[in-house]
N, C-alpha and C positions, 0 to 999 in steps of 0.2 A: 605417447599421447597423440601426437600429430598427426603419427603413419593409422593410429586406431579411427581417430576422426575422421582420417580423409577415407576410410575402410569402410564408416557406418557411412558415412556423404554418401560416397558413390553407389554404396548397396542400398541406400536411400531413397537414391535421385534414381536411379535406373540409366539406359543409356539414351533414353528417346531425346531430342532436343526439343524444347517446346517454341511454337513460333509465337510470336507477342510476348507480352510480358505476364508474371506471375504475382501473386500476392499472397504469402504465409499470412494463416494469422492460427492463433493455439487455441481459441474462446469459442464453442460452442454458439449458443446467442452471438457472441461477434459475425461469424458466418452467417446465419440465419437474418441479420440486420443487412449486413452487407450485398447479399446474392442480388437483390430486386435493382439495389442502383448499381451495382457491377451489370446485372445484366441490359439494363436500360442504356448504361455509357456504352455497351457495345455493338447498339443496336446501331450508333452513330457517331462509332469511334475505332481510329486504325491508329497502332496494334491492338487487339481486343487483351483483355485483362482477365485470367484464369486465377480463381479463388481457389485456396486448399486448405486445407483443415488440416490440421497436425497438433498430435499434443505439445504441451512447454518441452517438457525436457526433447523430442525432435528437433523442433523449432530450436532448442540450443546447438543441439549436437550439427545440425547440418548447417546454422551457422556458422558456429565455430571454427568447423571443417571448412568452410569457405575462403572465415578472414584468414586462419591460418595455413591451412594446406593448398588452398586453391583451387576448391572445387568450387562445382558452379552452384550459384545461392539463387533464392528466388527476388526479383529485381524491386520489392518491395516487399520490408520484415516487420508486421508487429510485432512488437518486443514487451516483454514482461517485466518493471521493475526487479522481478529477482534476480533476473539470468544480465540485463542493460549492460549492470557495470561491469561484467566478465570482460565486453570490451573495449570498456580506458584502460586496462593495462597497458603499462608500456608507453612511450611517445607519442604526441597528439599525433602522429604522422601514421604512427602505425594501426591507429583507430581503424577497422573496418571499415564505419558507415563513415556518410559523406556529410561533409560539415557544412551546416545549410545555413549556419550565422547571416553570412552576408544576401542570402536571397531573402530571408527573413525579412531582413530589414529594407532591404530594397524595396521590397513590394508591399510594405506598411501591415505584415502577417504579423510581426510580433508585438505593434500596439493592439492587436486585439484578440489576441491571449490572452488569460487572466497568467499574469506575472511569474505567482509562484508555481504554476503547471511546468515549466521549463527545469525547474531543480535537479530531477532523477535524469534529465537528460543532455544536461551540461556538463561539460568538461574542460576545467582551465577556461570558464571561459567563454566556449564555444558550444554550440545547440547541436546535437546532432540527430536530432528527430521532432516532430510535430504531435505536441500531447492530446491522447484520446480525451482525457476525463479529469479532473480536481479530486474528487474522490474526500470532499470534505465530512468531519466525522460528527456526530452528536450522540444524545445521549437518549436512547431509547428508554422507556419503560412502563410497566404495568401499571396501569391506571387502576383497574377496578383493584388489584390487590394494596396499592400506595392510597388509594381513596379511602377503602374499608380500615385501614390503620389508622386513617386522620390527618394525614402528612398532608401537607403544603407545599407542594413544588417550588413555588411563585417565592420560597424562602430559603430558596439556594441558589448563592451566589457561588459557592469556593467547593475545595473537595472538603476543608473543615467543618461548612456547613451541613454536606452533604452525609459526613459521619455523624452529625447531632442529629440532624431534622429524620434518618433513616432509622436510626437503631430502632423504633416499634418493631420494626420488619424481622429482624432478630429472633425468629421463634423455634420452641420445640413446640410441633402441634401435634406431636401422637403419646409426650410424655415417656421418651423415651432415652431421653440425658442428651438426646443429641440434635442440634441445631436442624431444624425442615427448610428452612429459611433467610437469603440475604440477601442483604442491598444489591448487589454489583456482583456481577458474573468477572471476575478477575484470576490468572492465577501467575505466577512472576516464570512461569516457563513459557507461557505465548509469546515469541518476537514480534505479532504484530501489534499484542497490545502494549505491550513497553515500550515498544518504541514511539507509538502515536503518543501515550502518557510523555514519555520523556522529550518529545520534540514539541508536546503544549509546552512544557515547563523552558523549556529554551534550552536542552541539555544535547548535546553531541558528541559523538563517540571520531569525528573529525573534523580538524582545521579547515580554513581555507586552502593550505597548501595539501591537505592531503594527509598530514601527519596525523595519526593514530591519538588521541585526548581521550582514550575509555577511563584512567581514571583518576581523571580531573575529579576533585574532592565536589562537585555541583551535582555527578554522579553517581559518585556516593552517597552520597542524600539524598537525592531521589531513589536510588536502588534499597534503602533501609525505609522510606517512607513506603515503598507498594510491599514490601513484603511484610510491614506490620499492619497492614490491610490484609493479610491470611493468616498469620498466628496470633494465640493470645486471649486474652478477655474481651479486647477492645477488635477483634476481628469482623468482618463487614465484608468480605470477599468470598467467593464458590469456585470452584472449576467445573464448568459446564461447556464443555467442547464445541464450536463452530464444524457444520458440514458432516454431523455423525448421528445415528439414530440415536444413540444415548443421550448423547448433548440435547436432540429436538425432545426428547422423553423429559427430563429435566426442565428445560424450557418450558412442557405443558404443564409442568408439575409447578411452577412457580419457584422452583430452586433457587435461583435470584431472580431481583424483581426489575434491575437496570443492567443495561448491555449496551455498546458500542457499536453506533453506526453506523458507517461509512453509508454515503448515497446507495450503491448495489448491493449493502447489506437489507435493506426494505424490500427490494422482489426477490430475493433471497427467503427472508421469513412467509413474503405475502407467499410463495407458492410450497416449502416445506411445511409452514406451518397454517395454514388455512383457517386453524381451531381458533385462532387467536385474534381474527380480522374485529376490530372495534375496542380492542379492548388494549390497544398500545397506544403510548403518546410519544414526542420528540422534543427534545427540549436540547439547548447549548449546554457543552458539558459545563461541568464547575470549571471556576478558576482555580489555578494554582494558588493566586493571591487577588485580594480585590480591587475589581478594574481590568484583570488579566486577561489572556488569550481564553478564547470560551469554547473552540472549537478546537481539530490536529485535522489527521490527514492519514489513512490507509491504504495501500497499493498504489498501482499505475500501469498507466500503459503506452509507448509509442507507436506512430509508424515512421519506419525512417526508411533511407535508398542507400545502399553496398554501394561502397568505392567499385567506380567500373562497370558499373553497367551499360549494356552494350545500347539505352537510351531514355538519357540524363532527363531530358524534356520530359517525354514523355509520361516517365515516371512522377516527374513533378506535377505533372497537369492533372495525374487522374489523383496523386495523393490532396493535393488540395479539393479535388471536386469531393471527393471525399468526406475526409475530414473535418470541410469547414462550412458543408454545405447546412442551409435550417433543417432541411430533410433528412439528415441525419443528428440533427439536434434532436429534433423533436423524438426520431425513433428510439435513439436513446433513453430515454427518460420513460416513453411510453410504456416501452418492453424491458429497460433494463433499470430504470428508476435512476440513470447516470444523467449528472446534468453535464452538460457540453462547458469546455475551458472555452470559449469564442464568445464574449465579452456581447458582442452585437447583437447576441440570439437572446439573451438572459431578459428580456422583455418580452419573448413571445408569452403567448398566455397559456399555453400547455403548463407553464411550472406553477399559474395558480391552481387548477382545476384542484379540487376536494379529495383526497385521497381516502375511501372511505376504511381501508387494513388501520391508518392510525388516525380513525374517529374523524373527519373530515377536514382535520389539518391541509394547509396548502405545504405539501412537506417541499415545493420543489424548490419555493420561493423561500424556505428556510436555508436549504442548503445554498441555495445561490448567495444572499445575505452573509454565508461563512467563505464562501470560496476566496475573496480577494486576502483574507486573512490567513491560509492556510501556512502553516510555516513550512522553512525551505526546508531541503534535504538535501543530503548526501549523495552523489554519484560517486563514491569509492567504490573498487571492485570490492573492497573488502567488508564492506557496509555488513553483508549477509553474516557473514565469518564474525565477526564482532558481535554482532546482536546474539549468536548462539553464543558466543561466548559469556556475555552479560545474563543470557537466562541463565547458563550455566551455573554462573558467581549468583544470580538470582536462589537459584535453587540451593545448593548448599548452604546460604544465610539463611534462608528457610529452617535448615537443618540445624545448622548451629542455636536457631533462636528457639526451635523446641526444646533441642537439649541441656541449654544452660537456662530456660526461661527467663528471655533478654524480649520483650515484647517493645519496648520504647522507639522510635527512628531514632533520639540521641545516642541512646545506649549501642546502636548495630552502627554506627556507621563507622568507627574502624575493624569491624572488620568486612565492613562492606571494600571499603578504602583497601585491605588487604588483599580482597580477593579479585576484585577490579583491576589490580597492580598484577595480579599473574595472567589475567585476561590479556591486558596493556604488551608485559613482557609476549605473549605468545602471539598475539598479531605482528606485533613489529618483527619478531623471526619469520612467519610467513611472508610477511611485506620485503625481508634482506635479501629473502629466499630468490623470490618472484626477481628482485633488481638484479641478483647475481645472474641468473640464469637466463635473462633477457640481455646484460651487456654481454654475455659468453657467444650468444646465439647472433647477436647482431654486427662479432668482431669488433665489441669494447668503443662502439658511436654514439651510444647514447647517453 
């Protein structure tokens, strides 16, 4: 794996040396936001700062190739929540990027973060990167089709509300035995949406130390409550795909009539879906229970600096000018609908302005009102690996509750419990895996 990485790095990188410093990032729009004050900081700034564009999965590989074989990286890496935790394996020592904890605080950066932005990029502890975005979630949905039904929005507080006050929505409209029609675009094989569902509910798949809790019995019950939201009499959930022409065909069709958030899901819709400008609203999800978390949290993204770069300062002066500038506060949200984690911005008035896609809502000032609440996350590498594994046990109770027609959450949850316990048993062998094979390679130090 090591001798392949350093194989793709180098046939990656080429042989040229570049002079000044570099800056990956994998995001389209990221680039496109980025170019005008990259090129402005260079008009009066030495080393100059060259942007690149690369997909995720490069942006992995020639990391990777970096921390571990020792090729050369680029001197600043936005990093993607998916790919983050590939590297905390192993000893905080042997982390790749450079542990910025203590500049953080020295320079009073991390009182004006919003808090839980820092989660995906701690480890043991320790920050090792500076958060793009909050990425707080709500709960979208079709006004004229929930209007024309009679519903009540203003009368959902919970997700149990949210299964009474919806069911009108519940229709066959061509009379054809078979449902046109539901609440909640759900389906328990999406990791991103189980996991935002299960981190409102306060559910985690790890400890503070690290160790593997998939199947804590809190998860099991939640894993039996989303999947009796798609089978059954009392069913209330669709699969309608995110980022695919069928999913957006669906969506015109009012398939379901509520869908999930997140801030960069709205210019997402406003520019797929164009048809639909006035006719969405946002609202805080339900609660689990009343009084509860009303909001979760979707993606992420860092930018952080590789151990070793050939200049530390530097690197720092332009990530901050960056990241923490209003000018890129404000571009965010304009172009990407992202409100900024920098606490000090969150009063400019760019997040009142009127959004006229979901009816003149101030959506920005909505989502900023969620941000400090966002619950924390997981920086395990294993985080990903789990989550499939959880849709996996997701889907098969799916299966079993067709087949015995067990539609109840009380009635599935042993064998949610059962199937969580083999999710459980096969991370932790990947996890034995991973330890054996690191104190082998490290000459048994760690």
């Amino acid at each position: 794996m090591i001798a392949l990485l350093s194989s793709v790095g180098v046939a990656l990188r080429g042989g040229d040396e570049h002079e000044g410093l570099t800056l990956w990032t994998f995001a389209r729009p990221h680039a496109a936001m980025y170019r005008p004050i990259v090129d402005e900081w260079n008009e009066s700034h030495e080393p100059a700062v060259d942007l690149e564009l690369l997909s995720l999965a490069a942006v992995e590989q020639r990391m990777l190739a970096g921390f571990y074989a020792g090729v050369e990286t680029a001197d600043l890496i936005e990093v993607e929540r998916s790919i983050a935790g590939r590297a905390f394996t192993g000893p905080l020592e042997a982390v790749g990027f450079t542990d910025l904890t203590d500049r953080l605080r020295e320079e009073g950066l991390i009182d004006i973060i919003n808090p839980p932005s820092f989660g995906p990029w701690t480890s043991r502890g320790r920050v090792f990167g500076i958060p793009h975005d909050v990425h707080p979630v709500l709960l979208g949905y079709r006004v004229d089709l929930i209007e024309a039904a009679g519903i009540d929005v203003s009368n959902i507080e919970t997700w149990d509300d949210f299964k009474h006050e919806m069911r009108p929505l519940i229709v066959d409209t061509d009379g054809d035995g078979e449902m046109d029609r539901y609440p909640l675009a759900f389906w328990p094989t999406d990791l991103d949406k189980v996991e935002l569902l299960m981190l409102q509910a306060g559910c985690s798949l790890f400890d503070a130390d690290g160790r593997a809790t998939i199947d804590a019995p809190k998860n099991a019950a939640m894993l039996a409550e989303l999947v009796s939201w798609c089978v059954g009499p009392d069913r209330i959930a669709a699969e309608v795909p995110d980022f695919t022409a069928s999913g957006n065909a669906l969506k015109l069709e009012g398939y379901a009539s509520s869908y999930f958030f997140p801030d960069w899901m709205c210019d997402v819709w406003d520019k797929e879906l164009p048809q639909l400008s006035g006719k969405l609203r946002l609202m805080p999800l339900p609660a689990w229970e009343p009084g509860g978390l009303r909001t979760s949290v979707w993606g992420g993204t860092m930018l952080t600096i590789p151990k070793n770069v050939p200049d530390f300062e530097a690197c720092w002066e332009f990530a901050k000018h960056l990241y923490l500038s209003d000018e890129l506060a404000r571009v965010l949200y304009r172009e990407g609908g992202i409100i900024t984690p920098i606490t000090a911005h969150w009063d400019d008035p760019v997040f009142d302005e009127p959004s006229p896609y979901f009816g003149g809502q101030a959506k920005g000032r909505m989502y900023i009102e969620m941000a400090p609440q966002i619950p924390s996350r997981s920086s395990s590498p294993y985080n990903r690996r789990a989550l499939e594994r959880v849709a996996d046990a997701g889907m098969l109770l799916l299966q079993y509750a067709e087949s015995n027609a067990v539609f109840e959450p009380d009635s599935l949850r042993p064998k949610a419990l059962e199937l969580l316990g083999r999710a459980q048993d096969e991370i932790e062998r990947q996890m034995a895996r991973t330890a054996v094979f690191r104190e082998a390679t490290s000459g048994g130090t760690d």
